[in-house]
DORO-751183 format. One record per residue (C-alpha): x, y, z. Coordinates in Angstrom, 1 decimal, always signed. Layout:
REM residues N
{{X, Y, Z}},
...
REM end
This chain:
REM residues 480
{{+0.0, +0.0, +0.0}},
{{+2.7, +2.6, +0.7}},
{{+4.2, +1.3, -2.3}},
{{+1.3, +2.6, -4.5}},
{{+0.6, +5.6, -2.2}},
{{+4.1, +6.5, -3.3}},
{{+3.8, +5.7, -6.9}},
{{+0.1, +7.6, -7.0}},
{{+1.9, +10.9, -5.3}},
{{+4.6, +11.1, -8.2}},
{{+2.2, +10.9, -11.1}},
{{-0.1, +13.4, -9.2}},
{{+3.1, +15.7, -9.7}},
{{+3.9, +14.3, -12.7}},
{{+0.4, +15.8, -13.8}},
{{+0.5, +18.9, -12.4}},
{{+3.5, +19.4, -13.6}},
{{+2.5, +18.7, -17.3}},
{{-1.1, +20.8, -16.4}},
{{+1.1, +23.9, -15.3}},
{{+2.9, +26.5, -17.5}},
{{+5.8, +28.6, -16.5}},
{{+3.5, +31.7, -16.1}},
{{+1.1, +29.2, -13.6}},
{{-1.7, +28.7, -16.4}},
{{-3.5, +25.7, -15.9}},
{{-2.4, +23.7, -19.5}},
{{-5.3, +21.1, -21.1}},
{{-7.8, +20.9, -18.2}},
{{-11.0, +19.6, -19.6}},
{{-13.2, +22.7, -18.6}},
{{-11.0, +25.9, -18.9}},
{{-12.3, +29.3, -18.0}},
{{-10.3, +32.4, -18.5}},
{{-8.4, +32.3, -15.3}},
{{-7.1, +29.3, -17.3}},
{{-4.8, +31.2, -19.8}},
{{-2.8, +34.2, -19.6}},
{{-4.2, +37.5, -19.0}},
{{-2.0, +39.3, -22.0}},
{{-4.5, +37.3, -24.5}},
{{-6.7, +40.4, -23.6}},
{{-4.4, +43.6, -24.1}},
{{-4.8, +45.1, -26.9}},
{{-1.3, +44.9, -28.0}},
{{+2.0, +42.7, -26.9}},
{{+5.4, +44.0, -26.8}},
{{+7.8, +43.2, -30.1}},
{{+9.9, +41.1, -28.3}},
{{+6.7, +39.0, -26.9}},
{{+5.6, +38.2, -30.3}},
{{+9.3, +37.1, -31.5}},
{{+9.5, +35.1, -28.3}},
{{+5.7, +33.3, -28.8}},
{{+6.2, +32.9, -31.8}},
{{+9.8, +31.1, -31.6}},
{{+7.9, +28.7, -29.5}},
{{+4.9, +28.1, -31.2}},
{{+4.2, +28.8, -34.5}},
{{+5.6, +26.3, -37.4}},
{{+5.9, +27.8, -40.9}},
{{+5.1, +25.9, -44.3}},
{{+6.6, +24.1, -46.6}},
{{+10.1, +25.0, -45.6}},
{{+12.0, +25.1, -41.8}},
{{+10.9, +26.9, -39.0}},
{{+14.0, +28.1, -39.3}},
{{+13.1, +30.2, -42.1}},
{{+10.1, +32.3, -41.1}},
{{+12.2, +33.1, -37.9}},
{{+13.6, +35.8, -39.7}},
{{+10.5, +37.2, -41.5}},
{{+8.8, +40.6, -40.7}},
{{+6.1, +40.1, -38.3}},
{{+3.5, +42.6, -40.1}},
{{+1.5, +44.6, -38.1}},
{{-0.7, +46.5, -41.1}},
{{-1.3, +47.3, -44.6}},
{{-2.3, +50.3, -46.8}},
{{-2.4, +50.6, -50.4}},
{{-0.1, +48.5, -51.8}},
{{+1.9, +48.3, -49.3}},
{{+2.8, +46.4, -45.4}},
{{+4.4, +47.4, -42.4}},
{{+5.9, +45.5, -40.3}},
{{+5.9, +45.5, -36.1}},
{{+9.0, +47.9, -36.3}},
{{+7.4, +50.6, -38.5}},
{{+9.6, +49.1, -41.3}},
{{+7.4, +50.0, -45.1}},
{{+7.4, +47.3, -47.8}},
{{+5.8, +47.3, -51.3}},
{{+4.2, +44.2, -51.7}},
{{+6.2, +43.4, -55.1}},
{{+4.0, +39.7, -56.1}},
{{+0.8, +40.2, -53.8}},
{{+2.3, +37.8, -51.5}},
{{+1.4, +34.9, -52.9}},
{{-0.6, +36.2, -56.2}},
{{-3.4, +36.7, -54.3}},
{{-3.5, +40.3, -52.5}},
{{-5.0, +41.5, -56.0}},
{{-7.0, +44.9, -54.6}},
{{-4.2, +45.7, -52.3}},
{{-5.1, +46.5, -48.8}},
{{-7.2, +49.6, -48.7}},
{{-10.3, +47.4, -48.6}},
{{-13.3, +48.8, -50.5}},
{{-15.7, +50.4, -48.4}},
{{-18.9, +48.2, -49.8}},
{{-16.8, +44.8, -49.6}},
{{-16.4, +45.9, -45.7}},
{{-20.1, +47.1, -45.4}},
{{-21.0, +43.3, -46.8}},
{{-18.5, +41.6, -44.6}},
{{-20.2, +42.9, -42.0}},
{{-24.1, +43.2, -43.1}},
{{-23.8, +39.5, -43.8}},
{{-22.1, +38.7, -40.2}},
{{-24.8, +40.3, -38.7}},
{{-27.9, +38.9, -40.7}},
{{-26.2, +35.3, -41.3}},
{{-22.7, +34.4, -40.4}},
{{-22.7, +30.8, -40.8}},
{{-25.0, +28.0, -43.1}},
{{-24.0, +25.0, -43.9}},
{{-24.2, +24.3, -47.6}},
{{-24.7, +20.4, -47.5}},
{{-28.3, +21.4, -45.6}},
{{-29.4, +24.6, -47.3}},
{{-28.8, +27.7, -50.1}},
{{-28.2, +31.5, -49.3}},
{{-29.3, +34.5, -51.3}},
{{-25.8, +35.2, -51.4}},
{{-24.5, +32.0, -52.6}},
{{-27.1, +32.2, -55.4}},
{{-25.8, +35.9, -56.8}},
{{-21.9, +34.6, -56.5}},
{{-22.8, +32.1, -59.2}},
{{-25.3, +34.1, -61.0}},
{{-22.7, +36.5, -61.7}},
{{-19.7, +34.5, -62.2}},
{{-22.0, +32.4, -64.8}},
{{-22.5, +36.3, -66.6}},
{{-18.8, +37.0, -66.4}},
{{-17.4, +33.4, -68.0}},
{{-17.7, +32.1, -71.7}},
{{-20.3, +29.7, -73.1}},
{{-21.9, +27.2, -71.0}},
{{-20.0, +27.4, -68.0}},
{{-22.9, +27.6, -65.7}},
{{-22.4, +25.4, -62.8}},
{{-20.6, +26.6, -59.3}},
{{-18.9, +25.2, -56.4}},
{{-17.3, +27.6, -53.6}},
{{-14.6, +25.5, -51.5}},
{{-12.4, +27.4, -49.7}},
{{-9.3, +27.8, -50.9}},
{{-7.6, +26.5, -54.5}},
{{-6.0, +23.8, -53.6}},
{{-9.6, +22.4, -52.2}},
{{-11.2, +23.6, -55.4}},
{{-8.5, +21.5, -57.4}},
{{-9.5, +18.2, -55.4}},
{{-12.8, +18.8, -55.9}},
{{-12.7, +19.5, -59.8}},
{{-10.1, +16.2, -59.9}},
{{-13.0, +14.6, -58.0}},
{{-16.0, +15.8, -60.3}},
{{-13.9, +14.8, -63.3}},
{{-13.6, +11.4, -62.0}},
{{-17.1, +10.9, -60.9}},
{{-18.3, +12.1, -64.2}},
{{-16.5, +9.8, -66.6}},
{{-15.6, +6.8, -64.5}},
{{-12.3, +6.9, -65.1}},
{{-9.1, +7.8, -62.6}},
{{-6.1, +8.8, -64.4}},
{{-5.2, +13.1, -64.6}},
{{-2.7, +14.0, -67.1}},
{{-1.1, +17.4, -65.5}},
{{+2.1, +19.3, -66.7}},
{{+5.8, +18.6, -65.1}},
{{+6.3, +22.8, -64.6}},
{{+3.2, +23.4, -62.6}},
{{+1.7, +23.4, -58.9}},
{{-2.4, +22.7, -58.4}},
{{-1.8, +22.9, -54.4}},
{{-0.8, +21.6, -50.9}},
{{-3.6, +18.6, -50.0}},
{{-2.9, +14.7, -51.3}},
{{-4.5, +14.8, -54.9}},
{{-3.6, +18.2, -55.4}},
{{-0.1, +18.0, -54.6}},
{{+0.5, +14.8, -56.2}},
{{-1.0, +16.3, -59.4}},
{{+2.1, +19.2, -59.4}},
{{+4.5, +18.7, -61.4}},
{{+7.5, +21.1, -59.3}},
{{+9.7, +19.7, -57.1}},
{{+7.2, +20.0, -54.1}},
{{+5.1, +16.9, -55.1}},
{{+8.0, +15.2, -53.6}},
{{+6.5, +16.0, -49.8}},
{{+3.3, +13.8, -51.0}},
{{+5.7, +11.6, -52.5}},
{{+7.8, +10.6, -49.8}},
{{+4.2, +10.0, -48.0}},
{{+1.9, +7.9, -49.4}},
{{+1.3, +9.8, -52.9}},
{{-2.3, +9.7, -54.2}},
{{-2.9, +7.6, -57.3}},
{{-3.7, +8.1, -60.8}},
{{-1.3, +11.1, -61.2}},
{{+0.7, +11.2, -65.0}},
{{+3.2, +14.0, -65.6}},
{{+3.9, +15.6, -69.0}},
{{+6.5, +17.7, -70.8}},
{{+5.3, +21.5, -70.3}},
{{+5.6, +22.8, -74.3}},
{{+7.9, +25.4, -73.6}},
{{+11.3, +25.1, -73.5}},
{{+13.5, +24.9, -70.7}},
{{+17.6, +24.9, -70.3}},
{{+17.7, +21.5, -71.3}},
{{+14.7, +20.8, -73.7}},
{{+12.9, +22.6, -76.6}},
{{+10.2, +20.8, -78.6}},
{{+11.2, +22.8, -81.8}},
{{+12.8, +26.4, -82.4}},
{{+9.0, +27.8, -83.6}},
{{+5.5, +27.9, -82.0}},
{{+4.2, +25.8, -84.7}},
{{+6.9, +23.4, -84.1}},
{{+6.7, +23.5, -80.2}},
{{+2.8, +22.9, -80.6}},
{{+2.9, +20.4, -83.0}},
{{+5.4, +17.8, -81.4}},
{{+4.1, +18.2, -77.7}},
{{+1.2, +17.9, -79.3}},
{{+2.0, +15.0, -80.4}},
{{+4.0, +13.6, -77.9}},
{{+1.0, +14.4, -75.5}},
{{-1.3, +12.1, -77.8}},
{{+1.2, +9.1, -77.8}},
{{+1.0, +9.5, -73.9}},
{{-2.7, +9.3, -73.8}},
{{-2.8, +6.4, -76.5}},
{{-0.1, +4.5, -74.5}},
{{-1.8, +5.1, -71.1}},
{{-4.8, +4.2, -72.4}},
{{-7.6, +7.2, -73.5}},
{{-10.4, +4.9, -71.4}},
{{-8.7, +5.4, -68.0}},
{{-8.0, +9.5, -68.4}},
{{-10.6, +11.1, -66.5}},
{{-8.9, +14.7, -67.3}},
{{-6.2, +16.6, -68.3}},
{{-5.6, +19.3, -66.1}},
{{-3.6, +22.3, -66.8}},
{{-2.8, +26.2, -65.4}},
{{-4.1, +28.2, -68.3}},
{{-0.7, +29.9, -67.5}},
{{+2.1, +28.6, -65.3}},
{{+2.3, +30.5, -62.3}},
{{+5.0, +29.9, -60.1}},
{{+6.9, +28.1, -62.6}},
{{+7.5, +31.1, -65.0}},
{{+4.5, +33.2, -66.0}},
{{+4.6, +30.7, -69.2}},
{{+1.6, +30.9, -71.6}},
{{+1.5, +28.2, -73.7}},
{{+2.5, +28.4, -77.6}},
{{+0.2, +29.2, -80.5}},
{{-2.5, +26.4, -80.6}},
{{-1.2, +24.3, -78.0}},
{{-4.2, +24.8, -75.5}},
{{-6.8, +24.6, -78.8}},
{{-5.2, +21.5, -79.5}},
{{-5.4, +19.9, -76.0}},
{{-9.3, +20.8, -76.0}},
{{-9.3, +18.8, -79.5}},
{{-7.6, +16.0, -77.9}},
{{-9.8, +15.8, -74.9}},
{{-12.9, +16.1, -77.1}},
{{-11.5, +12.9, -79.4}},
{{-10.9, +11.0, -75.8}},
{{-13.9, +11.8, -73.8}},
{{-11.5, +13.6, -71.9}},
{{-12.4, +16.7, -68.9}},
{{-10.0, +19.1, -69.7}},
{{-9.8, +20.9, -66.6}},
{{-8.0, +24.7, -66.6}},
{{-6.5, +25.7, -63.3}},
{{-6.9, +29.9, -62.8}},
{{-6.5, +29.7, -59.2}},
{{-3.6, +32.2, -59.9}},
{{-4.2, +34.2, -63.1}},
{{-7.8, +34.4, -63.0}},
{{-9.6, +37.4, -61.7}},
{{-7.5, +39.7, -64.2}},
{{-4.4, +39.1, -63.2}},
{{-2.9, +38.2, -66.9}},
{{-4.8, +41.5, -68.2}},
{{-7.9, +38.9, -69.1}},
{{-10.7, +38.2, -66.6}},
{{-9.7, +34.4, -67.6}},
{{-6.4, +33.2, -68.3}},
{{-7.7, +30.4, -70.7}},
{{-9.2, +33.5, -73.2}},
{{-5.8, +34.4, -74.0}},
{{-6.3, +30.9, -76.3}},
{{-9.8, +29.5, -78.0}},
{{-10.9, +27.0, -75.9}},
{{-13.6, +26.7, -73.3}},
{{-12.6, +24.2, -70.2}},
{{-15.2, +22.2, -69.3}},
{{-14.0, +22.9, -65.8}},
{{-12.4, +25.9, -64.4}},
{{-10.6, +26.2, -61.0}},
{{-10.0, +29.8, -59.4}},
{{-9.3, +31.5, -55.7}},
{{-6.9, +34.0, -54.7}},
{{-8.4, +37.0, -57.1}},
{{-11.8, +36.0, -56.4}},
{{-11.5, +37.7, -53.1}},
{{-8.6, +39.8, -53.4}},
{{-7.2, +37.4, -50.4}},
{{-9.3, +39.3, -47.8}},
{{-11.6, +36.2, -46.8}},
{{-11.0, +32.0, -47.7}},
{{-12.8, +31.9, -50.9}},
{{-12.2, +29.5, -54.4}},
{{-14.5, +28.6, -57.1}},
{{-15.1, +25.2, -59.1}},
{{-17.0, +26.1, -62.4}},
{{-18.3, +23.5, -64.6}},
{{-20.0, +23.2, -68.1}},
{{-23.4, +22.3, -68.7}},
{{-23.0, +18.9, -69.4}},
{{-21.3, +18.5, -66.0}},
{{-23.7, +20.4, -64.0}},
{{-27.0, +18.4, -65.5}},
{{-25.1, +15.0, -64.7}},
{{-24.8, +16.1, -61.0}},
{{-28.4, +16.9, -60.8}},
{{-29.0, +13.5, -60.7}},
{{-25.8, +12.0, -59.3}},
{{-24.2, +12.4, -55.9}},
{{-21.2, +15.2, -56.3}},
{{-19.5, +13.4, -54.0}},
{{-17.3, +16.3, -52.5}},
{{-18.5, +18.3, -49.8}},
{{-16.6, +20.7, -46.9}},
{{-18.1, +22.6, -43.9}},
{{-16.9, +25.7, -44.8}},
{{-17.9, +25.5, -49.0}},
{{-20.2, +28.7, -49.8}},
{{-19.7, +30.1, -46.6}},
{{-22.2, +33.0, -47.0}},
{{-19.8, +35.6, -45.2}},
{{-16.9, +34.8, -47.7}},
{{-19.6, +34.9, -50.7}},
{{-20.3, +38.2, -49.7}},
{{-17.0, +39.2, -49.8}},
{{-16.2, +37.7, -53.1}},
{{-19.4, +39.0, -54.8}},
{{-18.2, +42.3, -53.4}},
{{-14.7, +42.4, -55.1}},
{{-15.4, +40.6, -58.9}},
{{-18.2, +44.0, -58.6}},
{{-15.4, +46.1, -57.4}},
{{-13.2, +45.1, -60.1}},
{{-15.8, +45.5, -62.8}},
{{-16.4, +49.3, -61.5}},
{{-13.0, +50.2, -61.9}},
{{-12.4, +48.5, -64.8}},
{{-9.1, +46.6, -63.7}},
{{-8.9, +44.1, -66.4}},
{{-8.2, +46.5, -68.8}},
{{-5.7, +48.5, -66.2}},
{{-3.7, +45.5, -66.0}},
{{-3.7, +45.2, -69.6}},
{{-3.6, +48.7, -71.0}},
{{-1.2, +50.4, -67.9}},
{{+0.3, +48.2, -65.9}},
{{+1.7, +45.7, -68.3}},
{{+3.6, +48.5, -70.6}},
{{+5.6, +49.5, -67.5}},
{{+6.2, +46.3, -66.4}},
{{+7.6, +45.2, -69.5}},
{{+10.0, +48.2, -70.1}},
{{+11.0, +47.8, -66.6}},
{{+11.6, +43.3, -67.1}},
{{+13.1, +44.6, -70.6}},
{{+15.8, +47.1, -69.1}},
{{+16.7, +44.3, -66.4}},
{{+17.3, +41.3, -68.6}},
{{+19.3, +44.2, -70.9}},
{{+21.6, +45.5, -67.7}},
{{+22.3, +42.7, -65.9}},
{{+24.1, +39.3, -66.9}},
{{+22.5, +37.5, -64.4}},
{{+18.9, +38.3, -65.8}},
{{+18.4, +35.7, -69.3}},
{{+15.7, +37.1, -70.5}},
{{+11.8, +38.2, -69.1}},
{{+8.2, +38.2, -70.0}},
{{+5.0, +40.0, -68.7}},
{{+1.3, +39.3, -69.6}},
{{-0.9, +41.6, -67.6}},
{{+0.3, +42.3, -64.2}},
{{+2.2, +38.8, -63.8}},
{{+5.6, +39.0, -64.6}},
{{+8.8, +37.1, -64.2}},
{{+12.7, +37.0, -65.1}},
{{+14.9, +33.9, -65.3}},
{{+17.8, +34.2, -63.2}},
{{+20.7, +32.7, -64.7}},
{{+24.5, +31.8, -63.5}},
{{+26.2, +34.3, -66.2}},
{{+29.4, +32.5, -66.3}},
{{+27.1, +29.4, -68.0}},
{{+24.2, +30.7, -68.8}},
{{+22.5, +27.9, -66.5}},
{{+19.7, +28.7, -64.2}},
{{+21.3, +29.6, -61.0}},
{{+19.9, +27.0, -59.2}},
{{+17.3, +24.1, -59.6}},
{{+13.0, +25.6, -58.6}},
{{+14.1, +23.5, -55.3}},
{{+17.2, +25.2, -54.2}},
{{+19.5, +22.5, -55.2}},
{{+22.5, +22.7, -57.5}},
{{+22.7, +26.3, -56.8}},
{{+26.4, +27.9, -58.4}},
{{+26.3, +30.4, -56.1}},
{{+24.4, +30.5, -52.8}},
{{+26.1, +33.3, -51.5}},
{{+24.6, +35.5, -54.3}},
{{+21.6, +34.3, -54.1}},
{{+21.5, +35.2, -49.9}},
{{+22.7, +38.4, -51.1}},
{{+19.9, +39.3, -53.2}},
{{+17.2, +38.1, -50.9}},
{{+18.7, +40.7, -48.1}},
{{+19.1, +43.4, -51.1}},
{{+15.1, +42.9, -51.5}},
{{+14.1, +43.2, -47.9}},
{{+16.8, +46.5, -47.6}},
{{+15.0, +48.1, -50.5}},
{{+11.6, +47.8, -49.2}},
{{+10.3, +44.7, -51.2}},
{{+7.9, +42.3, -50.3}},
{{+7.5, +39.0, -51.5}},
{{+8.3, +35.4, -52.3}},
{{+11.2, +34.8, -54.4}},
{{+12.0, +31.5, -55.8}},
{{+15.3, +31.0, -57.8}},
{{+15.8, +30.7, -60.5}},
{{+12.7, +33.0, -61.0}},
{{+12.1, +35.9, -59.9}},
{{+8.4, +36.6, -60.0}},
{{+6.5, +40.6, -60.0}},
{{+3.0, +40.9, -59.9}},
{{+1.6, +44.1, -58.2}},
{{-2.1, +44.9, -57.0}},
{{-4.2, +45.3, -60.1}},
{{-5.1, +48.7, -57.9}},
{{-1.3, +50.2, -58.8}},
{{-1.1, +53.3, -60.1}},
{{+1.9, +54.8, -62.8}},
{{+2.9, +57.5, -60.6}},
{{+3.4, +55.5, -57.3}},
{{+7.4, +54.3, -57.2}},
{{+7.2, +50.7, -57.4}},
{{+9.6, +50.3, -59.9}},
{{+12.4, +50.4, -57.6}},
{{+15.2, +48.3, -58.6}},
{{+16.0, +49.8, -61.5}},
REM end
């Protein structure tokens, strides 16, 4: 009996060791109250060294090591296009942090008003159980603003969802498994989606347990190391056809879809060469094949088109999007589907679902900001202002420095391949590896951050892509 009295009396302390924090908090009890946690969680504000300190010990970044974010501003605010940071520090956001910031971060007065308006008349339905008014004008006007009989509408809640659902409609609508995607692309960070990328990060769901059905193909623009032909016509033609001897060899009654960004994103700004895409849609129509466009990037008017798949003539018979649709400022994507599609889920089970898909305050958001963009007319201000400076900004880079092999714009989405100029190799591989010169590349990062830019950057491309809300006069071509 002592024996277990004894035992008993260490695991009690055992316990209340592991219930207590430092600061005396009681840690995991069953029924906390607020005497549970620390009082600082109501101020107002925390001290800048409190926020390095917390966030040392909790917060884990992604994709890459902790390590990494450790050294990232902690930003306290926006306006404009621009961020400051928790020591007053002022950044232009130079690629709308993830191509996604698209209205900057002034937000419109009305998409505030209808943020809020919704909040207060109905923050919360659950779209397996029931419809909102505001769910129902979404899609009525994103069915306006998109070609032919694109009529049907999902609202997930980010891209990557809406690229597992769309992989997940295609499937369930043809019976088949297999996606065809592009080796230079990324569709997102979930198991289907990642395991459809083609960039090095597919390798994180590879290592894993990679989802199946997944088959890569040669991107038809050329790269270091690869060219399909010296011409469009010869580009198109052979990848083409080296895309139909892949589907033939696969099999054409096990391809659900082929799914492709309209235009790479973080692999280039890359639109594909004359008649490529048209050809794709012919090959999917010969197979009984979904071709499935990814815009979760370049839609929204990002490529100085509201779609990136009207820069070719085609219409997807599913269309992916996110980021723009919101201008970031609330978890928002869209899965839009033709006719066909839609009338075959009327009377078959979708078969996708989430908690959060068409959550009413987020519609409201989104319906806000396409409405937004249409009123200012920022399609054509991608197109007709911001793209000319861009380009005689890329153009006088790519001419003054060695380093810089050459650069191209469409819209506001821009990029320039960074090169090793004793070679002419990309100075590094897309996942840091083989880099011929890390100290340069360390270099330029800090050179960035010193000059007020804001950003990801991802050698051997370096990516721009401002707020479609820029203006010519503000001084955001800085590095020139």
């Amino acid at each position: 009996m002592m024996k277990l009295a004894k035992e008993s009396s260490n695991f009690g302390r055992r316990w209340c060791r592991g219930m207590v924090t430092a600061s005396g908090s009681a840690k995991g009890q069953h029924a906390p109250n607020k005497l549970s946690v620390s009082a600082d969680h109501w101020s107002e504000s925390w001290e800048v060294d409190d926020l390095y300190a917390k966030s040392q010990e909790h917060v884990m970044a992604t994709w890459g090591p902790g390590s990494y974010i450790r050294g990232a501003p902690i930003l306290s605010h926006g306006e404009g296009c621009h961020l400051w940071d928790v020591h007053g520090n002022k950044y232009l956001d130079w690629t709308c942090q993830a191509i996604c910031t698209n209205l900057g971060y002034s937000v419109p007065p009305a998409v505030l008003e209808a943020a809020y308006k919704q909040m207060k008349k109905l923050p919360m339905a659950y779209g397996g159980l029931g419809n909102t008014e505001i769910r129902v004008r979404l899609a009525s006007l994103l069915s306006e603003l998109l070609p032919g009989d694109i009529n049907g509408f999902l609202f997930p809640s980010g891209g990557s969802e809406a690229n597992e659902a769309a992989i997940r409609l295609a499937r369930r609508y043809t019976g088949r498994s297999k996606i065809i995607n592009h080796y230079r692309s990324y569709h997102g960070g979930s198991s289907a989606a990642l395991t459809a990328t083609g960039d090095f990060r597919r390798g994180f769901a590879e290592a894993a347990a990679p989802a199946p059905g997944f088959v890569k193909t040669m991107n038809p623009n050329d790269s270091y190391l690869f060219s399909f032909g010296s011409t469009d016509e010869e580009r198109t033609a052979k990848s083409l056809g080296y895309l139909e001897e892949q589907i033939k060899c696969e099999g054409p009654n096990t391809i659900a879809a082929i799914m492709l960004e309209s235009l790479v994103g973080s692999g280039g700004v890359l639109k594909a060469p004359k008649g490529y895409m048209e050809g794709v849609r012919a090959l999917c129509d010969k197979y009984g094949i979904v071709l499935i466009c990814d815009e979760v990037m370049v839609g929204f008017g990002r490529t100085g088109k509201f779609w990136g798949f009207q820069h070719y003539d085609i219409i997807p018979d599913i269309v992916t999007s996110a980021k723009g649709l919101t201008g970031a400022y609330m978890p928002l994507s869209m899965v839009a589907v033709r006719s066909h599609i839609k009338d075959y889920f009327e009377v078959n089970p979708v078969g996708w679902g989430a908690t959060f898909q068409a959550h009413p305050v987020a519609c409201a958001v989104g319906y806000e900001c396409v409405k937004f963009m249409l009123e200012k007319d920022l399609v054509r201000h991608a197109k007709e202002v911001i793209e000319p400076i861009m380009q005689k900004h890329i153009d006088r880079f790519a001419e003054k420095y060695d380093s810089v092999a050459r650069g191209r714009v469409v819209g506001a989405f821009g990029c320039l391949d960074l090169v090793d100029p004793r070679t002419g190799a990309p100075v590094q591989n897309f996942d840091g590896s083989d880099c011929s010169k890390p100290e340069a590349i360390t270099i330029f990062r800090a050179a960035l951050k010193e000059n007020g830019l804001y950003g990801f950057v991802r050698p051997p491309m370096f990516h721009c892509a401002p707020a479609l809300v820029i203006q010519p006069e503000e001084p955001w071509i800085c590095l020139t």
